[in-house]
Structure formats: structure tokens, C-alpha cells
N, C-alpha and C positions, 0 to 999 in steps of 0.2 A: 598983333595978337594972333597966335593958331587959331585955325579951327575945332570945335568940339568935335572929339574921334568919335566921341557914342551916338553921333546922327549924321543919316547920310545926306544926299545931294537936293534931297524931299525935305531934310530937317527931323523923319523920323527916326527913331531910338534903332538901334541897333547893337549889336557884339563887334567888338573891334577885332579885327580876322589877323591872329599874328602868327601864324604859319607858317609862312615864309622867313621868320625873322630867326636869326640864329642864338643860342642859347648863350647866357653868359651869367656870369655871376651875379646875385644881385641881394642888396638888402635895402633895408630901411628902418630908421630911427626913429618915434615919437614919442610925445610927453604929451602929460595933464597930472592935474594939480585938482585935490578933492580940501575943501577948506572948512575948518569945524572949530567947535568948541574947544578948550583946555582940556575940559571933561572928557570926550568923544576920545579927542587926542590921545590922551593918557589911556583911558579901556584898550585901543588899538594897540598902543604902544608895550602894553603890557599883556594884553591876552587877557583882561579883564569884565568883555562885555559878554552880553548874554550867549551870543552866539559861538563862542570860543577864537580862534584860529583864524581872525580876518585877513590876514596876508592872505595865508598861504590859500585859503580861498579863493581870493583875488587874482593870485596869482596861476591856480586853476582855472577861474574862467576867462582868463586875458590868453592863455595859451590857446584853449580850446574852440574861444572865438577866434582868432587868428585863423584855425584851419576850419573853420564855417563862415569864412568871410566871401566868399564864391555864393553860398547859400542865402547867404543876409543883403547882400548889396544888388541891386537888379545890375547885369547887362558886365558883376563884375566875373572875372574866368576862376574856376577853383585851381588851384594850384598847391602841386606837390613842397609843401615848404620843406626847406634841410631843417631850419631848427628856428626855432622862437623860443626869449627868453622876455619874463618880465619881471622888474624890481621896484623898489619901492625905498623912498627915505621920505625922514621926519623932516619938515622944516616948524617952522616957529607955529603956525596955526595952519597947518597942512597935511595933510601925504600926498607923494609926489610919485608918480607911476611914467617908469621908461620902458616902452617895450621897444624889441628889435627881432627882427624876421627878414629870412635870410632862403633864396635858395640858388637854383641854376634854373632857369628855364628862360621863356619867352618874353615875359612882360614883367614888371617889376613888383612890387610887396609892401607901395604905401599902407593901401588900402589892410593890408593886413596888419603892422605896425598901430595904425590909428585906431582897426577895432578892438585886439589887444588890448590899448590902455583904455580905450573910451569903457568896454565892458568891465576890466579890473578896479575901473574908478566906478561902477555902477554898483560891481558886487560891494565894495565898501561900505556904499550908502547902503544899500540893501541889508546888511550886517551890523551894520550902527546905528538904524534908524530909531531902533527900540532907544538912546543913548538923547539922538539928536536928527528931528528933522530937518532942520534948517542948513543943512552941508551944501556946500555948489559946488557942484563941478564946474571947473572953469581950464583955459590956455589949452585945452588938447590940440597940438599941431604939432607939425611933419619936421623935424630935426634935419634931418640927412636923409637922400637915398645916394645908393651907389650904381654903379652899372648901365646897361641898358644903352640906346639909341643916345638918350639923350645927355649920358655924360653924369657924373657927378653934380649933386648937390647939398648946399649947406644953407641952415637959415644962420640971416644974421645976427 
């Protein structure tokens, strides 16, 4: 197993210095799964709850978190993203949120990916709760990243 990059040779916290590192294409893939009622479901599905427009809400603040993920996360780097998209499908007792973020620079765009969908699955509940408290968010995790030092990867 590596070493934790976010602490140094003391163990305390620090910025991981990637300066020196050359620019290269990179993105990253993640999913989560927000899980509700029939009722909830159908409002979403149709634009029928109080709040109007849940997607595309959602899908507002999953982009918007994305480039405030430097802000929200300690020790992580703000980064110039090229572009973040986030979508959404219906499954049986679900919405299912894929974001993916994408840019050129130094260090890669997990962490941006993951708040995308974590926050799009937030705004959901936040829009449906009037509908249905009892929704979980559940499965947020990292699909693919590309690029970078350490190569390509894929979950299984």
C-alpha cells in the first residue's frame, strides 16, 4: 500500500505540491443512486412535486458543486475543469445520477466527479422531501478515472 500524499514525513496534513508534474488530459466518472417511493418516483418522473423541475435542479447543483470542490474539500487543489456533465435515469425504485468531469491540468478530477453526483443526489432529496423523507442515498463511487501518473482506471 502508498503512502497517504495529504501528510508529510511528521504525518501532518498538507497540499500535495504538483508543480512539477506535466499537464495531461484527464477525467473522471461516478455514480450514486438516490432510492424512494413509487410516489416520490413518479412526482420526479413527471415534474409533479411541489418543487417543480428536480432534475434539472439537480443537475445544476451537481455541475456547480463540481467547480467548488477545491472549496469544500480541505487540502483538495481548485481546478480549472473543461467541462462537467451530470445525468440522471429512472431505475425500478431509484434515480440514478452519473457525473463526469473532465479537464488538462496537473492532478486529476475524482474528487470533482464524486461531488457532482453526491450534491445532485442531495438536491433530489432536498426537492422531494416535501413527497418522501425516507429516500437514501446510497453506492456514490468512482466509475473510471483517466489520465494522470497513475494510468487508467476502471471499477469492476
Amino acid at each position: 500500500m502508498t503512502s497517504l500524499t495529504h501528510l508529510d514525513d511528521k504525518g501532518a496534513a498538507r497540499m500535495v505540491d504538483v508543480g512539477g508534474k506535466p499537464e495531461t488530459g484527464r477525467s473522471a466518472t461516478a455514480t450514486g443512486r438516490i432510492r424512494m417511493s413509487a410516489e416520490a418516483l413518479n412526482a420526479i418522473r413527471d415534474g409533479s412535486g411541489p418543487k417543480g423541475d428536480v432534475l434539472a435542479a439537480a443537475r445544476i447543483a451537481g455541475i456547480m458543486a463540481a467547480k467548488r470542490t477545491g472549496d469544500l474539500i480541505p487540502l483538495c487543489h481548485p481546478l480549472a475543469l473543461d467541462a462537467v456533465t451530470v445525468d440522471f435515469t429512472f431505475e425500478d425504485d431509484a434515480v440514478r445520477a452519473n457525473a463526469r468531469a473532465s479537464l488538462t491540468g496537473r492532478t486529476g478530477v475524482e474528487m470533482e466527479a464524486l461531488t457532482a453526483v453526491s450534491l445532485a443526489l442531495l438536491t433530489i432529496y432536498d426537492m422531494g422531501k416535501a413527497i418522501e423523507k425516507g429516500m437514501v442515498i446510497e453506492e456514490i463511487r468512482l466509475l473510471e478515472k483517466t489520465g494522470g501518473k497513475s494510468g487508467d482506471w476502471r471499477a469492476e
